[in-house]
Biopython code that builds the backbone (N, CA, C, O; Angstrom):
import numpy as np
from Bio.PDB.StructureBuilder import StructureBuilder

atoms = [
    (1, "UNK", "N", (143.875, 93.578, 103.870)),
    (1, "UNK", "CA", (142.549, 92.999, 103.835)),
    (1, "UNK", "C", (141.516, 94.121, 103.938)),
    (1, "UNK", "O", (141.474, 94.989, 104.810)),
    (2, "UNK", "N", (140.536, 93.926, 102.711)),
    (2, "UNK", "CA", (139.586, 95.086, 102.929)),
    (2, "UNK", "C", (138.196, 94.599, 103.656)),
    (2, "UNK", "O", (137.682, 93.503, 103.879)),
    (3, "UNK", "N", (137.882, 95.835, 103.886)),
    (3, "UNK", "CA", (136.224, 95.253, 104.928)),
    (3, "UNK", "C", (135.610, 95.452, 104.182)),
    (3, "UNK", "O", (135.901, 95.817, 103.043)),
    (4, "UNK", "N", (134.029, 95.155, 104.896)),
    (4, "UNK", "CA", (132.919, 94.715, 104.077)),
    (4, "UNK", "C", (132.306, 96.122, 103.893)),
    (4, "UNK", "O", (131.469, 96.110, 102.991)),
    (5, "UNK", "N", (132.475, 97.385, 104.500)),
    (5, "UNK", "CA", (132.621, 98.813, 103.991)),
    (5, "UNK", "C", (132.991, 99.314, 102.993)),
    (5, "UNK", "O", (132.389, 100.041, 102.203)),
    (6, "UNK", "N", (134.644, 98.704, 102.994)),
    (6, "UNK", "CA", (135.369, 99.634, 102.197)),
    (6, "UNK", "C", (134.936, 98.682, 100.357)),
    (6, "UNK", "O", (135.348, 99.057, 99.260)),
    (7, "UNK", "N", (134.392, 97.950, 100.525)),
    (7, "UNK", "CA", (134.083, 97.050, 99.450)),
    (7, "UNK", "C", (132.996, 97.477, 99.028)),
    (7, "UNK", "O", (133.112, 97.655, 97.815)),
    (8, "UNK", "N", (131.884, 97.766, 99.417)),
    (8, "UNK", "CA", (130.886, 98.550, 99.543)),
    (8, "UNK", "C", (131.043, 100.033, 98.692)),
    (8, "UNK", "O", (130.406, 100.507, 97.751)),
    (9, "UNK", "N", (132.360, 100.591, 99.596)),
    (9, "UNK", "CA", (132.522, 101.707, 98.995)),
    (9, "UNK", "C", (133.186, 101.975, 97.932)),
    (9, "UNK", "O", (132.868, 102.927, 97.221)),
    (10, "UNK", "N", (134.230, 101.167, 97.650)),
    (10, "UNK", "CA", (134.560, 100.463, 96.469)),
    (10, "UNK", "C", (133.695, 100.735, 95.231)),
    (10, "UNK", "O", (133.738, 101.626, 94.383)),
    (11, "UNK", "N", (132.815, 99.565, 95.424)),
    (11, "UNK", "CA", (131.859, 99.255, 94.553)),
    (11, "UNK", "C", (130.938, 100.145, 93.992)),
    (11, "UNK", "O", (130.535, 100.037, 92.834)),
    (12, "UNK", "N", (130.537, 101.162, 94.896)),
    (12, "UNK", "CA", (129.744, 102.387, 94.703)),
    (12, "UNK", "C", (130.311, 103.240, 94.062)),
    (12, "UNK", "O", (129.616, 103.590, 93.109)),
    (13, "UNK", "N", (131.732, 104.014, 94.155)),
    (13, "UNK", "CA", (132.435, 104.779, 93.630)),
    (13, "UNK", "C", (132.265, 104.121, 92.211)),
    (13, "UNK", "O", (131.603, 104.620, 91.301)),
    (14, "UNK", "N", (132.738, 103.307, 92.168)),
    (14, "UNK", "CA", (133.185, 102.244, 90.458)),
    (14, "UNK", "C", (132.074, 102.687, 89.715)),
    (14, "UNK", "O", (132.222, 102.841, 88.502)),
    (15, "UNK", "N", (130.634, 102.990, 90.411)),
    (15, "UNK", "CA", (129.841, 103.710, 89.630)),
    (15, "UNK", "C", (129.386, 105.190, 89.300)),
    (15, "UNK", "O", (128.458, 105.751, 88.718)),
    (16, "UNK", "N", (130.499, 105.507, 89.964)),
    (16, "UNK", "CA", (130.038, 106.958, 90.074)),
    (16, "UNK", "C", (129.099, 107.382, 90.784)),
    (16, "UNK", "O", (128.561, 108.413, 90.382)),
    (17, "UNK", "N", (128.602, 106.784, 92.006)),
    (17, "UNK", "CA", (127.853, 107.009, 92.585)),
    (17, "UNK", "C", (128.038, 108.024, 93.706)),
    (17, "UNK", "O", (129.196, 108.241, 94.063)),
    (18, "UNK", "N", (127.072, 108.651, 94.287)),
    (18, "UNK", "CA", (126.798, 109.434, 95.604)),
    (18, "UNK", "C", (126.553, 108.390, 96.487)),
    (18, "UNK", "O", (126.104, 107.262, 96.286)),
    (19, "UNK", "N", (126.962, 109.011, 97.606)),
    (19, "UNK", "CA", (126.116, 107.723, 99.122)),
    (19, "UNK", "C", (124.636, 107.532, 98.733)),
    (19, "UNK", "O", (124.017, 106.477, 98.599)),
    (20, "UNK", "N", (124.070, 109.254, 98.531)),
    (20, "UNK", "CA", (122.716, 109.928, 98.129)),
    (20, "UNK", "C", (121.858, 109.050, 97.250)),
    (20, "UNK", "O", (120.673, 108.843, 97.514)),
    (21, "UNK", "N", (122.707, 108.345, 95.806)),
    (21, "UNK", "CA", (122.415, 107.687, 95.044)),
    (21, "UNK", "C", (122.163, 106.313, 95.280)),
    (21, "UNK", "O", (121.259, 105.681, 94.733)),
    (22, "UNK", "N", (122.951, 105.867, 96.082)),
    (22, "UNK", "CA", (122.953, 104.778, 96.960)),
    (22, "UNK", "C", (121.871, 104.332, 98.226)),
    (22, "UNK", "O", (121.239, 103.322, 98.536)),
    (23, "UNK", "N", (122.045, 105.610, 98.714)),
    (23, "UNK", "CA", (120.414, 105.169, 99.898)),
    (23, "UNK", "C", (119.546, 105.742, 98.716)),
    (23, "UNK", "O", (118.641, 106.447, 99.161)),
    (24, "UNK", "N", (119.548, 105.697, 98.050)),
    (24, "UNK", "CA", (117.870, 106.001, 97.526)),
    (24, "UNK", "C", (117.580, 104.689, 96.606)),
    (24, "UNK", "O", (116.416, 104.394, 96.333)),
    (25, "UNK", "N", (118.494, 104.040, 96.214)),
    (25, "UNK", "CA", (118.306, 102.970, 95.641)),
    (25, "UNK", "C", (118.140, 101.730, 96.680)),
    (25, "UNK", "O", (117.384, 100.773, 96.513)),
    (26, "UNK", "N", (119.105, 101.972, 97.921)),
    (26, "UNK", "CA", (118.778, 100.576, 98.630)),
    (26, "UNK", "C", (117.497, 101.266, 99.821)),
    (26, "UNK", "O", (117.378, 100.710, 100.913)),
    (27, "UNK", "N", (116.701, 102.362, 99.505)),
    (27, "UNK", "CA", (115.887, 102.878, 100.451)),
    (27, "UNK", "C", (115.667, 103.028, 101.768)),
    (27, "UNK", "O", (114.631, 102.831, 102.403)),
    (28, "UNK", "N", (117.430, 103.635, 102.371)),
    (28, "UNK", "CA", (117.693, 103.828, 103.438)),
    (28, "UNK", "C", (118.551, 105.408, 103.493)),
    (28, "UNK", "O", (119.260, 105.989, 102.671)),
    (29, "UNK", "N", (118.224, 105.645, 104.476)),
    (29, "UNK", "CA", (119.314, 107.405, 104.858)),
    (29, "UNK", "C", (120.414, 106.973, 104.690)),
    (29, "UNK", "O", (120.923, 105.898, 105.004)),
    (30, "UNK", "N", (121.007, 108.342, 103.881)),
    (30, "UNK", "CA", (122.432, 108.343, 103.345)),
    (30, "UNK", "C", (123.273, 108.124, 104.234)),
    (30, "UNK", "O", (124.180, 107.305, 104.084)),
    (31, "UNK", "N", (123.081, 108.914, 105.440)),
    (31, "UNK", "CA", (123.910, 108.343, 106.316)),
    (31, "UNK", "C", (124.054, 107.166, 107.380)),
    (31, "UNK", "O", (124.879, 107.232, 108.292)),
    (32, "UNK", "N", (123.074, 105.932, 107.176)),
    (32, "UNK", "CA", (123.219, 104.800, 107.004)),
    (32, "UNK", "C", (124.344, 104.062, 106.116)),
    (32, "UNK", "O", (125.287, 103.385, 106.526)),
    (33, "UNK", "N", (124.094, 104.282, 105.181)),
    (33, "UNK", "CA", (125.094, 104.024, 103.890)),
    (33, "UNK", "C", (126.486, 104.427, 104.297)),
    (33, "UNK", "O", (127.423, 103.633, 104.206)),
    (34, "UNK", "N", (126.708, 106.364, 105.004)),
    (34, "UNK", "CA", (127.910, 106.454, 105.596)),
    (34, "UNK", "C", (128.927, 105.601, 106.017)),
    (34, "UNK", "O", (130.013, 105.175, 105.624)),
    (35, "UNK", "N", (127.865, 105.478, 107.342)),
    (35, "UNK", "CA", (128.317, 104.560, 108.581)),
    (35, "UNK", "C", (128.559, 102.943, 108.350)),
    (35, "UNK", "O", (129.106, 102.155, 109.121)),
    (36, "UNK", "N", (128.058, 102.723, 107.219)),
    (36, "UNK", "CA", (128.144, 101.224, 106.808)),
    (36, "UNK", "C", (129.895, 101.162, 106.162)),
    (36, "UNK", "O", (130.787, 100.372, 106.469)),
    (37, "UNK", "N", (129.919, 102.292, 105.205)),
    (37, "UNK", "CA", (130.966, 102.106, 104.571)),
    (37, "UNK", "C", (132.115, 102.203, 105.208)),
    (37, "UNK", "O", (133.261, 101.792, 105.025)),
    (38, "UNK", "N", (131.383, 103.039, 106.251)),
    (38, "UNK", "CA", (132.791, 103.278, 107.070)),
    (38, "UNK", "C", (132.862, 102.248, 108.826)),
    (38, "UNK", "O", (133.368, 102.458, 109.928)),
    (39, "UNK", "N", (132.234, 101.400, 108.345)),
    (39, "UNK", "CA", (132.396, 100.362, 109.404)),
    (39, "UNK", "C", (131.957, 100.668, 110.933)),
    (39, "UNK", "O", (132.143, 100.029, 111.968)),
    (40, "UNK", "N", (131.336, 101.830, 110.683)),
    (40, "UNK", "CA", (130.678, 102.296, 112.419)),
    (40, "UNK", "C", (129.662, 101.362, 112.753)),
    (40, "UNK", "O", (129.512, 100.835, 113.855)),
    (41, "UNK", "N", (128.893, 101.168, 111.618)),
    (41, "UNK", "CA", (127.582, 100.344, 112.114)),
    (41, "UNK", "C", (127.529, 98.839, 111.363)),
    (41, "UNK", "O", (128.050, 98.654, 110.263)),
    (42, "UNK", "N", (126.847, 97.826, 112.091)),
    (42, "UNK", "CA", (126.388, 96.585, 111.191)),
    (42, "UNK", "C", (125.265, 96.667, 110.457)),
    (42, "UNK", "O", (124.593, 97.690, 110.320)),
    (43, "UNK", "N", (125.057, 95.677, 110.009)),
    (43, "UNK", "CA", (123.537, 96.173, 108.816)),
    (43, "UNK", "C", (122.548, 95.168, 109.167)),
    (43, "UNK", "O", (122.580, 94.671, 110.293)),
    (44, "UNK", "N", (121.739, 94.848, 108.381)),
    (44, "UNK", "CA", (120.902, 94.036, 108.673)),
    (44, "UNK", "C", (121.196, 92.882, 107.212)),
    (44, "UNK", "O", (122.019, 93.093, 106.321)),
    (45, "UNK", "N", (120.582, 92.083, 107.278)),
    (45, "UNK", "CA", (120.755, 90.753, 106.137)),
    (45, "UNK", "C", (119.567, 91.616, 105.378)),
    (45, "UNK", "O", (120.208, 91.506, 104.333)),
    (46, "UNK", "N", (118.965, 92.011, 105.166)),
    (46, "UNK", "CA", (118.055, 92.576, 104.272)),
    (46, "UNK", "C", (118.517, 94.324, 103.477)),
    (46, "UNK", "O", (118.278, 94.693, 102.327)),
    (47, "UNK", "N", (119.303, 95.179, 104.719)),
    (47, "UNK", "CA", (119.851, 96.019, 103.943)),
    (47, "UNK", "C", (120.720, 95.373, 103.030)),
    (47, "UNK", "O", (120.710, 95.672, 101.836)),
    (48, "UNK", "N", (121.590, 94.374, 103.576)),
    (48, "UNK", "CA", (122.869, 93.859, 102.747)),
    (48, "UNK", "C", (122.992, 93.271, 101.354)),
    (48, "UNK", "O", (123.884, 93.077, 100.528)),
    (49, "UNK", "N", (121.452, 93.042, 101.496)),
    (49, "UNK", "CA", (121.211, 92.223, 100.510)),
    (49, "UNK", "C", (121.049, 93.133, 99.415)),
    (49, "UNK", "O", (121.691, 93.075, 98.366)),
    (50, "UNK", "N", (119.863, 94.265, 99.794)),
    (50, "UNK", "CA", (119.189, 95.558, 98.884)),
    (50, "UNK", "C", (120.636, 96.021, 98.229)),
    (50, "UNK", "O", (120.768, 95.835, 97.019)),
    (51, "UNK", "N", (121.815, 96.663, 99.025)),
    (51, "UNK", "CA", (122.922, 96.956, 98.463)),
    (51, "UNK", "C", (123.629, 96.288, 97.533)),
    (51, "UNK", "O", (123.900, 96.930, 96.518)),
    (52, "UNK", "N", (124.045, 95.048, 97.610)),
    (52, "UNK", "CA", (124.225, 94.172, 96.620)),
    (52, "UNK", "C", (123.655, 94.007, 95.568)),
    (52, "UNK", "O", (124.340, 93.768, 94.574)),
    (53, "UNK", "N", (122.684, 94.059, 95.498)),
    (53, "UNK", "CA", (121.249, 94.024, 94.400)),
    (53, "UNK", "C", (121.784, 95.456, 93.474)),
    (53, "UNK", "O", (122.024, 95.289, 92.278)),
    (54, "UNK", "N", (121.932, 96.677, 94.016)),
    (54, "UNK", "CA", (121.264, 98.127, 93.694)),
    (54, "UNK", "C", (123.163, 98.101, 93.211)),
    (54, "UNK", "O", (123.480, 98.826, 92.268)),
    (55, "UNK", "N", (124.350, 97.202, 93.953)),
    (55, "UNK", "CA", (125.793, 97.331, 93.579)),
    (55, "UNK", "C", (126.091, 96.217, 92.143)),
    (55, "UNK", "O", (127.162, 95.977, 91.585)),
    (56, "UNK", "N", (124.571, 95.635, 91.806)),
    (56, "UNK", "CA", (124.954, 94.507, 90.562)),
    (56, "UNK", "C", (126.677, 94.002, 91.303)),
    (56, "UNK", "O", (127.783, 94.227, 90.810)),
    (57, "UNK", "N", (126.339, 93.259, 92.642)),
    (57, "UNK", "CA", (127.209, 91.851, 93.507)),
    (57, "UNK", "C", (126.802, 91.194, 93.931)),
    (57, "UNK", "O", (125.723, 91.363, 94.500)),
    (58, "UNK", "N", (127.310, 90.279, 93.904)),
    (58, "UNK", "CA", (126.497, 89.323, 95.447)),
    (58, "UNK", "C", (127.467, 89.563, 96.645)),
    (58, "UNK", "O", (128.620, 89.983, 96.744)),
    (59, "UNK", "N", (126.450, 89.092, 97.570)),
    (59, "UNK", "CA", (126.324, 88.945, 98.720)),
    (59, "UNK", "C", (128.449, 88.806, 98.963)),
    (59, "UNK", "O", (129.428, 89.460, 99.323)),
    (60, "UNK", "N", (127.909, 87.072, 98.291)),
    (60, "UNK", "CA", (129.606, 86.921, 99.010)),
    (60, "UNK", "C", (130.809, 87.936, 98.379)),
    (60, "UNK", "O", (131.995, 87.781, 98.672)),
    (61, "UNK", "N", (130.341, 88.957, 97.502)),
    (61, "UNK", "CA", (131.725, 89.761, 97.047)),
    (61, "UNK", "C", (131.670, 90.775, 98.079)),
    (61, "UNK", "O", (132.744, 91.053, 98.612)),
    (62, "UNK", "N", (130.760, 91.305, 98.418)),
    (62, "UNK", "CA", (130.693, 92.197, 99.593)),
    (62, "UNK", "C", (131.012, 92.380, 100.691)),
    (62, "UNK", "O", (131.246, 93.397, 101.343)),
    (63, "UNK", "N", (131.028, 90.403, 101.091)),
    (63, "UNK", "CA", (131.518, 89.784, 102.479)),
    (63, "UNK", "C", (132.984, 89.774, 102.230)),
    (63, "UNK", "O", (133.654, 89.760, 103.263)),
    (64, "UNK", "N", (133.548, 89.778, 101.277)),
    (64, "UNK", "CA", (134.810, 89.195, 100.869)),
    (64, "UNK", "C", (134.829, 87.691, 101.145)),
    (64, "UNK", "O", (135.466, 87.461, 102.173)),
    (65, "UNK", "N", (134.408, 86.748, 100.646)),
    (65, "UNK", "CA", (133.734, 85.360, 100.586)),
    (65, "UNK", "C", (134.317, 84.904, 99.385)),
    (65, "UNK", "O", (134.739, 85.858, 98.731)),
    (66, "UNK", "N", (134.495, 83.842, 98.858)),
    (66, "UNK", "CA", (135.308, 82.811, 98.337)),
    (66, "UNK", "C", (133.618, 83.028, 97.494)),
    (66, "UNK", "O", (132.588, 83.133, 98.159)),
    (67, "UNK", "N", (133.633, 83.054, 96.297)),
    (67, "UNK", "CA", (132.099, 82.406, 95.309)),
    (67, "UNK", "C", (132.366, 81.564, 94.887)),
    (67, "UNK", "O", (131.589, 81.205, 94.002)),
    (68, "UNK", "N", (133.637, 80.592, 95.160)),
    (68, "UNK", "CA", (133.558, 79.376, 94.058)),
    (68, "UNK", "C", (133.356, 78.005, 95.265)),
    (68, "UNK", "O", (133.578, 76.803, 95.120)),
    (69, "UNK", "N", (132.810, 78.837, 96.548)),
    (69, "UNK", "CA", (133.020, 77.852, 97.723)),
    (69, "UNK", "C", (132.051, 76.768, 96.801)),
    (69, "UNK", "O", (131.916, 76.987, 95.597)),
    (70, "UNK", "N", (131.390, 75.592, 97.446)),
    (70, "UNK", "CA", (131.428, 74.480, 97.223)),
    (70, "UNK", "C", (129.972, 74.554, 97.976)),
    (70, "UNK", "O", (130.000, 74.445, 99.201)),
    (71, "UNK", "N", (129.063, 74.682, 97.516)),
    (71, "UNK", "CA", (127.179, 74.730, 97.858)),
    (71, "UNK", "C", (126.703, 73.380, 98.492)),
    (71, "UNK", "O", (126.294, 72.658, 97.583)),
    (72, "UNK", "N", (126.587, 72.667, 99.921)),
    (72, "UNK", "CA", (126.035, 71.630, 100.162)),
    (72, "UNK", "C", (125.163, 71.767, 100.284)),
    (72, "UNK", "O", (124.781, 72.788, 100.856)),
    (73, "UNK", "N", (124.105, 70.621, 99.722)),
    (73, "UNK", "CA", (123.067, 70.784, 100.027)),
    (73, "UNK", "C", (122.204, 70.820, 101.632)),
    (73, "UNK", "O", (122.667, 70.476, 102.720)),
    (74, "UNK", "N", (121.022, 71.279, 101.371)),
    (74, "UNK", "CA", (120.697, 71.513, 102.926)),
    (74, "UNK", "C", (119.118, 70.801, 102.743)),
    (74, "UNK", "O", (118.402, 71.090, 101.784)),
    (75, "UNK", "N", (118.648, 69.699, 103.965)),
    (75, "UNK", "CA", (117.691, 69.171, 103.963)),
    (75, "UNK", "C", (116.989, 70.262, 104.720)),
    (75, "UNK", "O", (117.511, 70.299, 105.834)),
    (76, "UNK", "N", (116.119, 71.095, 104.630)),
    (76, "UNK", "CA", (115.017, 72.152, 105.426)),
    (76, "UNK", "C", (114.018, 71.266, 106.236)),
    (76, "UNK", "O", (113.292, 71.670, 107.145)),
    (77, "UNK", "N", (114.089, 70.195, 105.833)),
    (77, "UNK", "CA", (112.787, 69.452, 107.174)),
    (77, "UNK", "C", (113.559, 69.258, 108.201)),
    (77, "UNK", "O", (112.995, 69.010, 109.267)),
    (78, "UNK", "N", (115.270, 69.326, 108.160)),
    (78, "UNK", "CA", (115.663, 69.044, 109.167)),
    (78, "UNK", "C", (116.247, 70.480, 110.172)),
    (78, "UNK", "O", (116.336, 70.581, 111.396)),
    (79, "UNK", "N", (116.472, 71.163, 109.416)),
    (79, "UNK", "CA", (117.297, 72.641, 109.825)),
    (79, "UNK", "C", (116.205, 73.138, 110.695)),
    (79, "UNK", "O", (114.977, 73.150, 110.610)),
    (80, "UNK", "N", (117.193, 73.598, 111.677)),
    (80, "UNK", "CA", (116.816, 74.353, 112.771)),
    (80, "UNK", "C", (117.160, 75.807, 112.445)),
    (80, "UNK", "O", (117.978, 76.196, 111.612)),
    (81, "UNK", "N", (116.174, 76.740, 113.474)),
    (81, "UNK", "CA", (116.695, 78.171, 113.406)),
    (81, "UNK", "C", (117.936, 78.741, 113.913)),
    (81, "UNK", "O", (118.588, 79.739, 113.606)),
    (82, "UNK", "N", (118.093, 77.687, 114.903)),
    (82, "UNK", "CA", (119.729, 77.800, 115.343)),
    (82, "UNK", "C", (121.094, 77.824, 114.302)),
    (82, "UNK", "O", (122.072, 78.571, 114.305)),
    (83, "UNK", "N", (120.715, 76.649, 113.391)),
    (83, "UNK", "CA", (121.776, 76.236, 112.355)),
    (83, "UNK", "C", (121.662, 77.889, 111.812)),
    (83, "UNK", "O", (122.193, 78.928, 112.204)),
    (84, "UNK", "N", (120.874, 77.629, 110.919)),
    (84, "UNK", "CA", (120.663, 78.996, 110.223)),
    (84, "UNK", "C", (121.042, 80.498, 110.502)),
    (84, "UNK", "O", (121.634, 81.353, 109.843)),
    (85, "UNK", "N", (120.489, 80.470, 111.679)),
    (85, "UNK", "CA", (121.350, 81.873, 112.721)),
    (85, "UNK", "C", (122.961, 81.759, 112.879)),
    (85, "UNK", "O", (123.616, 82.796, 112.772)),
    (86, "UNK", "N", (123.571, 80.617, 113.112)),
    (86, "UNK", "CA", (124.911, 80.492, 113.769)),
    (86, "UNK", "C", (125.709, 80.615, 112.318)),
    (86, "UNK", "O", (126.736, 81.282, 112.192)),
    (87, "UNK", "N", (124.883, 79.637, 110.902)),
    (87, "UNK", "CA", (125.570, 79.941, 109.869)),
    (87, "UNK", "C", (125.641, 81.533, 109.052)),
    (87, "UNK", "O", (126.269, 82.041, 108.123)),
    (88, "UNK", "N", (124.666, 81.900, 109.959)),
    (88, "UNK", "CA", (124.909, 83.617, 108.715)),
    (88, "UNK", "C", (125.052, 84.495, 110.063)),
    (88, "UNK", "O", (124.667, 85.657, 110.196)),
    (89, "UNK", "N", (125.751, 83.610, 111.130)),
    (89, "UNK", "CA", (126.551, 85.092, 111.535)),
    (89, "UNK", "C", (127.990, 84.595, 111.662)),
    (89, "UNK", "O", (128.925, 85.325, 111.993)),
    (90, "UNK", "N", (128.093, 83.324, 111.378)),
    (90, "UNK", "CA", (129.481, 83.165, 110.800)),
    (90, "UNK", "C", (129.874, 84.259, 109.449)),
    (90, "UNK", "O", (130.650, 85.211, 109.534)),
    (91, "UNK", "N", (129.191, 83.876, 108.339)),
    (91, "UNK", "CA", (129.457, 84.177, 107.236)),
    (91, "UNK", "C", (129.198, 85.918, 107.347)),
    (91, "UNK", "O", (129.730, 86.588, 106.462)),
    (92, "UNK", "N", (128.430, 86.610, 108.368)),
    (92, "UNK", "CA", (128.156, 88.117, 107.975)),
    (92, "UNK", "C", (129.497, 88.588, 109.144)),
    (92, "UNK", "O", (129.777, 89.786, 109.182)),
    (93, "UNK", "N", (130.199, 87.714, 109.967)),
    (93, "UNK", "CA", (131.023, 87.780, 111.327)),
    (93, "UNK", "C", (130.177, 89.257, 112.063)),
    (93, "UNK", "O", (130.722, 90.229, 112.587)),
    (94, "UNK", "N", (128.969, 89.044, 111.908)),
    (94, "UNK", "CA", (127.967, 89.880, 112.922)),
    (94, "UNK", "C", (127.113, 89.265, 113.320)),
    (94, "UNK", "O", (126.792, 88.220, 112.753)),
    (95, "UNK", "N", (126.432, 89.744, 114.488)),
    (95, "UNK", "CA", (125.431, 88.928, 115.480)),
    (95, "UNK", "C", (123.807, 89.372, 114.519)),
    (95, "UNK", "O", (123.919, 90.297, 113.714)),
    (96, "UNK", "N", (122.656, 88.814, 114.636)),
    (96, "UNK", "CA", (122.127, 88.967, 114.122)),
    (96, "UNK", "C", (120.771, 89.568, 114.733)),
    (96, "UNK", "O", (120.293, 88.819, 115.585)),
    (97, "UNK", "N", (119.918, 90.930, 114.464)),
    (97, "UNK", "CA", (119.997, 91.284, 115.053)),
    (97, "UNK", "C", (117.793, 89.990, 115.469)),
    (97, "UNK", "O", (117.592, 88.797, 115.241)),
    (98, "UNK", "N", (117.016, 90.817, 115.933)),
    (98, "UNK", "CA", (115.637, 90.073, 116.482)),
    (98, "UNK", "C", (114.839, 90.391, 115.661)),
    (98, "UNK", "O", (113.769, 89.829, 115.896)),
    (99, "UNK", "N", (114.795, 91.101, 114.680)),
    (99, "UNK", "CA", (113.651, 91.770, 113.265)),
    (99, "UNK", "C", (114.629, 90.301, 112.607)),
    (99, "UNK", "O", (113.732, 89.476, 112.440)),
    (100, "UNK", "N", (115.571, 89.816, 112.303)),
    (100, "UNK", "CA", (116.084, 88.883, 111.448)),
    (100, "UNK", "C", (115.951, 87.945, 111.441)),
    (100, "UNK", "O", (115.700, 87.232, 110.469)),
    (101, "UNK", "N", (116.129, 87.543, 112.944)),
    (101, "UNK", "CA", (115.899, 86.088, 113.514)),
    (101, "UNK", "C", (114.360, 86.356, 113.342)),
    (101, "UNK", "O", (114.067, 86.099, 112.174)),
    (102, "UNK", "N", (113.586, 86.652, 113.849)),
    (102, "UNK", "CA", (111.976, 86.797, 113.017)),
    (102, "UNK", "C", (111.947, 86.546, 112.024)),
    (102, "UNK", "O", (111.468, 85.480, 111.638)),
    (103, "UNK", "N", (112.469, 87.470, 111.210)),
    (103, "UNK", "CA", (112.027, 86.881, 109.640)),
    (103, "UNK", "C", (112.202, 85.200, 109.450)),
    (103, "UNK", "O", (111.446, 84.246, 109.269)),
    (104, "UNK", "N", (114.024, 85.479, 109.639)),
    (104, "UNK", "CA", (114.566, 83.779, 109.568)),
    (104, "UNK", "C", (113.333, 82.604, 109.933)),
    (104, "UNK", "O", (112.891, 81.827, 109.086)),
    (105, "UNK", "N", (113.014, 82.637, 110.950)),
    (105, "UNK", "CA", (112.504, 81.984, 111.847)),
    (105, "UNK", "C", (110.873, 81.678, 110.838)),
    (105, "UNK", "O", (110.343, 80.599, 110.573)),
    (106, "UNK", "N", (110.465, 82.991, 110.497)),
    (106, "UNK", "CA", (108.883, 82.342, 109.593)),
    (106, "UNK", "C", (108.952, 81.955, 108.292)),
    (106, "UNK", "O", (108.078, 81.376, 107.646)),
    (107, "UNK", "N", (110.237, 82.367, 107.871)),
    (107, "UNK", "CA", (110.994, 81.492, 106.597)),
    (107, "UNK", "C", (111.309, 80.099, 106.666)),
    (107, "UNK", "O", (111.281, 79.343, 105.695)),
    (108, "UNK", "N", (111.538, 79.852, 107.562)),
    (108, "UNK", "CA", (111.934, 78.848, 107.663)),
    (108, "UNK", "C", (110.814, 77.591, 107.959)),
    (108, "UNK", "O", (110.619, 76.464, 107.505)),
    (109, "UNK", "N", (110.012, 78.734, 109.306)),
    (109, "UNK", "CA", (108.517, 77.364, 109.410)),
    (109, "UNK", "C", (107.701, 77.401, 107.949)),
    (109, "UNK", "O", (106.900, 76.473, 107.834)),
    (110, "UNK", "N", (107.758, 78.114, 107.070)),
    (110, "UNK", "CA", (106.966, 78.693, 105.743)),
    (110, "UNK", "C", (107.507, 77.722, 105.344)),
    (110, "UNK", "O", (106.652, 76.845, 105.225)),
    (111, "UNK", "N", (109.012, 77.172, 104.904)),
    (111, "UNK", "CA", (109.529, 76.280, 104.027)),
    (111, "UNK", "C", (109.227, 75.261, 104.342)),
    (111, "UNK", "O", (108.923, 74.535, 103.396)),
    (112, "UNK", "N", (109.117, 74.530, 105.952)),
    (112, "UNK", "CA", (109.207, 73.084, 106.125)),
    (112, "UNK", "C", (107.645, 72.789, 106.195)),
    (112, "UNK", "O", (107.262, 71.622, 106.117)),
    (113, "UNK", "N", (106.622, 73.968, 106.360)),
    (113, "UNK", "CA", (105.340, 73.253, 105.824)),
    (113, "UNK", "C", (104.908, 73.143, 104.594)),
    (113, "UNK", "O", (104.009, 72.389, 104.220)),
    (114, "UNK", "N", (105.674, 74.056, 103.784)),
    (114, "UNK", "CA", (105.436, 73.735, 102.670)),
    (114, "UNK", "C", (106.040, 72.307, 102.137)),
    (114, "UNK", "O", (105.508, 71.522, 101.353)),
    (115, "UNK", "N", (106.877, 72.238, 102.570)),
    (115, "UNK", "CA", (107.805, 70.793, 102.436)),
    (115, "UNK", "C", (106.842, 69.881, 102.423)),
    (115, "UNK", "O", (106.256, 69.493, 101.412)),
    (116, "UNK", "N", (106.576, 69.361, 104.014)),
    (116, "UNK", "CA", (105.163, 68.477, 104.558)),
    (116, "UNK", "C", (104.402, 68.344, 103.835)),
    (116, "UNK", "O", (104.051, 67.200, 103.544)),
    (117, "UNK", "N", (103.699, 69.690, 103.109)),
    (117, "UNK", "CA", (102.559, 69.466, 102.278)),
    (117, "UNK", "C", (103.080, 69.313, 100.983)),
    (117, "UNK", "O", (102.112, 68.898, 100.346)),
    (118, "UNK", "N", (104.210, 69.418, 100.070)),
    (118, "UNK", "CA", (104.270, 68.782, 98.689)),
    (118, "UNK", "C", (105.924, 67.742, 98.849)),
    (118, "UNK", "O", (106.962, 68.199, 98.371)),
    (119, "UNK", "N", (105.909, 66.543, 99.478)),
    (119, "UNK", "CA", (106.521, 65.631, 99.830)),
    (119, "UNK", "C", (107.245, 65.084, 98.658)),
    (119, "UNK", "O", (106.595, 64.522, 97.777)),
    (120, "UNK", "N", (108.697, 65.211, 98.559)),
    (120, "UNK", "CA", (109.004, 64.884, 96.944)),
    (120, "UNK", "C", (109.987, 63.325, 97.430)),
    (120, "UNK", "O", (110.496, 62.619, 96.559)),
]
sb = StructureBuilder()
sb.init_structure("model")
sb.init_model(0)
sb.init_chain("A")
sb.init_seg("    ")
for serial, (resi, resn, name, xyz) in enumerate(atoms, 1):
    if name == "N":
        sb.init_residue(resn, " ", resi, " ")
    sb.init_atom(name, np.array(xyz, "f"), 0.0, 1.0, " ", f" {name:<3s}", serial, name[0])
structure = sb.get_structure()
């Protein structure tokens, strides 16, 4: 079973890439990128994402994640920040860190007033 590093690193090599080439595209120090690949450090849901983006993957190939899982839908007037937190640190099997849950958190009040105000 490979980690979400070595997939990473994987993926980067496949392009011929440098780490170098890599933090400059997901606009973080190379040796960020290192330590990621090599499983010293966790990332954030926003580096993870930039990498994926800059690795042409998604998310779930990176996680080693099933893509043909089965998408339920999600009512947002009802979701809590809890749900949301507990589901993407299931799926990242990392804790998440307080810059995230922030974001999460005004994403989320952003969506359900927008909701309120265009009522479908």
């Amino acid at each position: 079973m490979t980690t979400t590093g070595e997939r990473i690193r994987k993926l980067r090599e496949d392009k011929g890439w440098s780490l170098r080439t890599l933090a400059t595209k997901v606009d973080v120090n190379y040796k960020t990128i290192y330590r990621i690949e090599r499983d010293e450090t966790s990332t954030t849901v926003d580096i993870l994402s930039r990498i994926a983006k800059a690795l042409d993957a998604t998310i779930c190939a990176i996680l080693g994640e099933d893509e043909n899982t089965t998408i339920v839908p999600v009512d947002f007037r009802t979701l809590t920040i809890s749900d949301v937190v507990k589901t993407l640190e299931e799926i990242t099997r990392q804790p998440l860190d307080a810059k995230d849950k922030t974001m999460l958190r005004h994403i989320l009040e952003w969506t359900q007033q927008n909701l309120s105000d265009n009522p479908e």
